[in-house]
N, C-alpha and C positions, 0 to 999 in steps of 0.2 A: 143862770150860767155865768162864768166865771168871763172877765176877759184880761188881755195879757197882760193892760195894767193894774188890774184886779191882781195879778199873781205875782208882779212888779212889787207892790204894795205888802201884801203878804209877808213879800220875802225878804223886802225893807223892817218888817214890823219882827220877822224869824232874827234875824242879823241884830236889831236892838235888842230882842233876850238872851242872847247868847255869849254877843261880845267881850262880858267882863265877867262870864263862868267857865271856867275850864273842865267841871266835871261834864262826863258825857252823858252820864244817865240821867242826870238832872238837864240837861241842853235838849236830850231826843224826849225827856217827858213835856219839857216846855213847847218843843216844836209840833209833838202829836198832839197835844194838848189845845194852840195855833190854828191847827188843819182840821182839827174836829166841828172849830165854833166858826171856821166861816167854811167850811166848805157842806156844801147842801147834798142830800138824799147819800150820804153816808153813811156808813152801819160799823166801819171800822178803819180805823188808821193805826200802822205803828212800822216799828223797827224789828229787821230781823238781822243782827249782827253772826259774823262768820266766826264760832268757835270748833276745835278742833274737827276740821273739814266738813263743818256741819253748820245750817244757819238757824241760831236760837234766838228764841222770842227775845227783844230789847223791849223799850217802852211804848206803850201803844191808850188809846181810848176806845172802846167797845168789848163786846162781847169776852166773854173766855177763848182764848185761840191755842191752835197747835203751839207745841213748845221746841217742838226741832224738824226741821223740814231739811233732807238732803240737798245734796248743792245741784242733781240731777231730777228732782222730782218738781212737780206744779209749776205754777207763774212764776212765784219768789226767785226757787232751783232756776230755771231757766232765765230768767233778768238775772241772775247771778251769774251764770256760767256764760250767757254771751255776753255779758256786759253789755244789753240795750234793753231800753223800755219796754215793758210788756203791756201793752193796751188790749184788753179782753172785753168784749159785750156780751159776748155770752161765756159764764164760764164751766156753764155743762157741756160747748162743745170743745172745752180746751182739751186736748189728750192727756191724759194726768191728775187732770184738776184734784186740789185735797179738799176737800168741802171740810174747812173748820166751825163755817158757820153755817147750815143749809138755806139761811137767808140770803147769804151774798149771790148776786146773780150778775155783776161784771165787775171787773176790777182792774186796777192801773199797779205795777210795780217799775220801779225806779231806782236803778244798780246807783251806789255810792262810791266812789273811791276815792282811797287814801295814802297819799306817795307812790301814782302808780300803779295801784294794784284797787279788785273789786274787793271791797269788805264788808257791807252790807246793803241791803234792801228797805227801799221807803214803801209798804204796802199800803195801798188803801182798796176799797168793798164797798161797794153798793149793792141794796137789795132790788134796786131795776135795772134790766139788761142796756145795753148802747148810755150807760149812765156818761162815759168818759169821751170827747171827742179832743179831734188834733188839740185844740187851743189848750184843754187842760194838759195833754200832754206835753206842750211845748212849754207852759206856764210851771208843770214841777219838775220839767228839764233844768228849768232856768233858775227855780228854786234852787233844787238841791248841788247843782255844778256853783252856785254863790253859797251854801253854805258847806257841802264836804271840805273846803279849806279852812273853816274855820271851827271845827269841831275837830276834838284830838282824841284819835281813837287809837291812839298808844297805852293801850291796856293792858 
């Protein structure tokens, strides 16, 4: 288990590969890339960026995954449309769930925003249930609110 300055650290480590690349697709493979190799009993991480009213796959590590998920549909949809964290332990009893991988069995999403507004989603997947608790939550709160300012998603 992770602890907050475990995710401290992390985020220290996200912030030095980004800071002097402006491309984004290259910054969110480096970051999923990041959260694959220290984060434990994960099956998938990545990016679901908002294109025309729709959130489509960005860069990720694992499995083959959905390629477009409405902005009202599963975990992603929902972190997206309220703008708050969605922590799932179980996510066959989320209402909606999209099973992209029938491994995944709890998962954490994490709204991003950029000038203001919600633009996309940090997903990650585990294949055992209650995988996420507060401290990861609060640790890729604290991640992604230090790095959304510094990734330019003016695409």
């Amino acid at each position: 288990m992770k602890t907050l300055a475990d995710y401290q650290l992390l985020t220290k480590q996200a912030i030095a590969l980004i800071e002097d690349e402006k491309d984004l697709t290259a910054n969110l493979s480096n970051v999923s890339a990041l959260l694959n190799m220290n984060l434990s009993n994960i099956n998938w991480v990545g990016f679901y960026l908002l294109k025309n009213n729709q959130l489509v796959l960005g860069p990720f590590q694992g499995n083959v995954a959905c390629v477009r998920i409405d902005l009202d549909k599963g975990v992603c949809g929902k972190a997206f449309s309220t703008n708050k964290t969605q922590r799932i332990g179980d996510v066959h009893e989320f209402p909606g769930h999209i099973a992209c991988d029938a491994a995944s069995q709890s998962e954490i999403v994490v709204p991003i925003n950029y000038n203001g507004k919600t633009i996309a989603v940090l997903d990650i997947d585990s294949p055992i249930t209650e995988r996420f608790n507060e401290v990861d939550e609060a640790g890729l709160n604290h991640f992604i609110e230090q790095l959304q300012g510094k990734l330019n998603f003016s695409y």
